[in-house]
C-alpha positions, 0 to 999 in steps of 0.5 A, a space after each residue: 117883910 122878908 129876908 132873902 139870905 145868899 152865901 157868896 164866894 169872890 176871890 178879889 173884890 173891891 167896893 170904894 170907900 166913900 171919900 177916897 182918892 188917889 188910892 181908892 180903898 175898898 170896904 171889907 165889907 161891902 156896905 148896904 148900898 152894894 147889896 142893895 144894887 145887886 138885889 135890885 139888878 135881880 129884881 129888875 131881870 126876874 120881873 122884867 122891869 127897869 133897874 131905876 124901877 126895881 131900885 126904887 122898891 128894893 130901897 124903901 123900908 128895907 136894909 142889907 147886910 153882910 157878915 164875913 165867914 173866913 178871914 179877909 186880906 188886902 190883896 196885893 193886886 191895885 188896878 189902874 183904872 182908866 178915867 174919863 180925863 185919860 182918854 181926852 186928849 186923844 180923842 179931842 184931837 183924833 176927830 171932830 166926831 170924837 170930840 164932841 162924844 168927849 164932851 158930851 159927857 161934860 154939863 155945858 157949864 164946864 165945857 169951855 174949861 174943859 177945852 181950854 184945858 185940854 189945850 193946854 195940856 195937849 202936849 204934856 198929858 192929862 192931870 186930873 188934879 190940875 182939871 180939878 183946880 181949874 174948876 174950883 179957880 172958875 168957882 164952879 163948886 158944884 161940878 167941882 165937888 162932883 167930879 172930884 168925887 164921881 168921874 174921876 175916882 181916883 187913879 187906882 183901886 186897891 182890893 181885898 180877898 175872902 174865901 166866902 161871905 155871908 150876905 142878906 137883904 130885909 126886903 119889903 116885896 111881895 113878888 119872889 125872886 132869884 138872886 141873879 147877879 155875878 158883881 158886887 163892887 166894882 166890875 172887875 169883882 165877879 161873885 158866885 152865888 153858893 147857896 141861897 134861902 128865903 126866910 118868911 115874915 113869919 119866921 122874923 122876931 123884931 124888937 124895938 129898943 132905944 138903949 141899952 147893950 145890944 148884940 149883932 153878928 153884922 155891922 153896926 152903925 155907929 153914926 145914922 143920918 148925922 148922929 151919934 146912933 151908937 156906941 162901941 164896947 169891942 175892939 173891932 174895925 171902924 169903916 165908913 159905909 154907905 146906906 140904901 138911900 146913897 144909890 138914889 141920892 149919890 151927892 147927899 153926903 147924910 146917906 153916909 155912915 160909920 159902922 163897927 164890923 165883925 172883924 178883929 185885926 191881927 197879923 199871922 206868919 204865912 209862909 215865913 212872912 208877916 201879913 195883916 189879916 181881919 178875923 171875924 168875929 162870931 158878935 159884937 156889942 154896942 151901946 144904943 143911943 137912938 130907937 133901932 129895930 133888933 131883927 132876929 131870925 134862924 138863918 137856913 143856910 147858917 143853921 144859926 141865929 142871926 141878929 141885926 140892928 137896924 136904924 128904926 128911921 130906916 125901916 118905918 
């Protein structure tokens, strides 16, 4: 076991909450899952192996994390995001060549609804929300389900603003590798890496608890696998997040789970105007109610310690 421990600094940055439409809301925070692609796109390019490969290993045992180092806003910047049903019915009408590229990217179980419905609407544009009801009317629930949460998203996404950030991965590899990625969230949120350190096995404290008032300087899950794995005793915000396991098995909705964050909400005057601003704050306090792994180490690009609770199924 290692931590592998970065300070990052991105101007916009944006990483979906899951379940979001229309709108998509970014996590302040961006959850274990995002960290855990960009450590495995890193993996993946230093030991010259396949992302699927390197994602494989970067989930097993292993948990990340963030914690925010300078206030975080709402930008004011919301993107309109091409989706794949906008550039339909252009192309089904364009070329045969670029009608079937289009509908390759549908199962053969929906295409028929597709065409019929791109015929359909020819004249008067695409609405996603009329596709969706299509599907849902000829009981394809499945595919249903699985547009409306993945293809599509949702038709604009909205992004936040931090100074810099702290981010880490407790990784179970035994190979070292650079941190090497220049996203994290969606692909219009570049990142640069400011400084980054390695903490050794040696250097790691881990204790085991199963209740009692525990404290963290990174978000705590509330809800782990279902169930109610901890309660809260400050006032902090509440996100939904996604853990490791969610890059492997996107439609398991288990892999999902609330967390408190490090941060408190409050609205300052900048430049005669009232603005929402989330604070962080240096510890938060739960209440376990389910076996978690404390893991403390002395961060060396920090100069502090560091603690963090880790669902103890996540790491076995």
């Amino acid at each position: 076991m290692r931590v592998i421990e970065a300070i990052i600094s991105f101007p916009l940055f944006s990483v979906r909450l899951p379940e979001a439409f229309q709108v998509a809301e970014s996590n302040l925070l961006p959850p274990p899952s995002t960290i855990c692609g960009a450590f495995a796109y890193s993996y993946a390019n230093w030991c010259g192996i396949d992302f699927e490969e390197a994602l494989n290993k970067m989930v097993k045992n292993s948990w990340y994390f963030a914690i925010p180092l300078s206030n975080i806003t709402y930008s004011s910047v919301i993107l309109r995001r091409n989706r794949l049903l906008d550039k339909i019915s252009v192309a089904l009408f364009k070329s045969p060549k670029d009608k079937d590229k289009i509908l390759g990217k549908f199962p053969q179980d929906v295409r028929s609804i597709v065409i019929s419905y791109m015929q359909r609407t020819q004249r008067r544009g695409i609405y996603v929300r009329e596709f969706l009801d299509a599907l849902h009317a000829s009981h394809n629930e499945y595919y249903w389900r699985w547009y409306e949460s993945k293809v599509f998203d949702a038709m604009y996404r909205r992004y936040v603003s931090s100074v810099k950030m702290y981010i880490a991965g407790i990784v179970n590899v035994e190979e070292f590798f650079p941190l090497n990625f220049s996203r994290l969230g969606d692909t219009e949120s570049y990142v640069s890496i400011v400084s980054c350190s390695v903490i050794e096995n040696d250097e790691i404290g881990i204790q085991e608890l199963s209740s009692g008032t525990v404290e963290t300087n990174t978000y705590a899950p509330l809800t782990y696998r279902d169930n109610t794995f901890s309660l809260p005793i400050d006032r902090c915000v509440i996100q939904k997040m996604a853990e490791p396991e969610f890059l492997l098995d996107r439609r398991s909705r288990r892999y999902l789970f609330s967390a408190m964050l490090p941060l408190q909400q409050a609205v300052r005057e900048v430049r005669g105007r009232s603005i929402m601003v989330f604070e962080p704050v240096d510890v938060i306090r739960v209440e376990l109610k389910q076996k978690a792994k404390i893991i403390t180490y002395n961060s060396k690009i920090l100069g502090r310690e560091v603690k963090v609770i880790v669902p103890s199924e996540a790491m076995r």
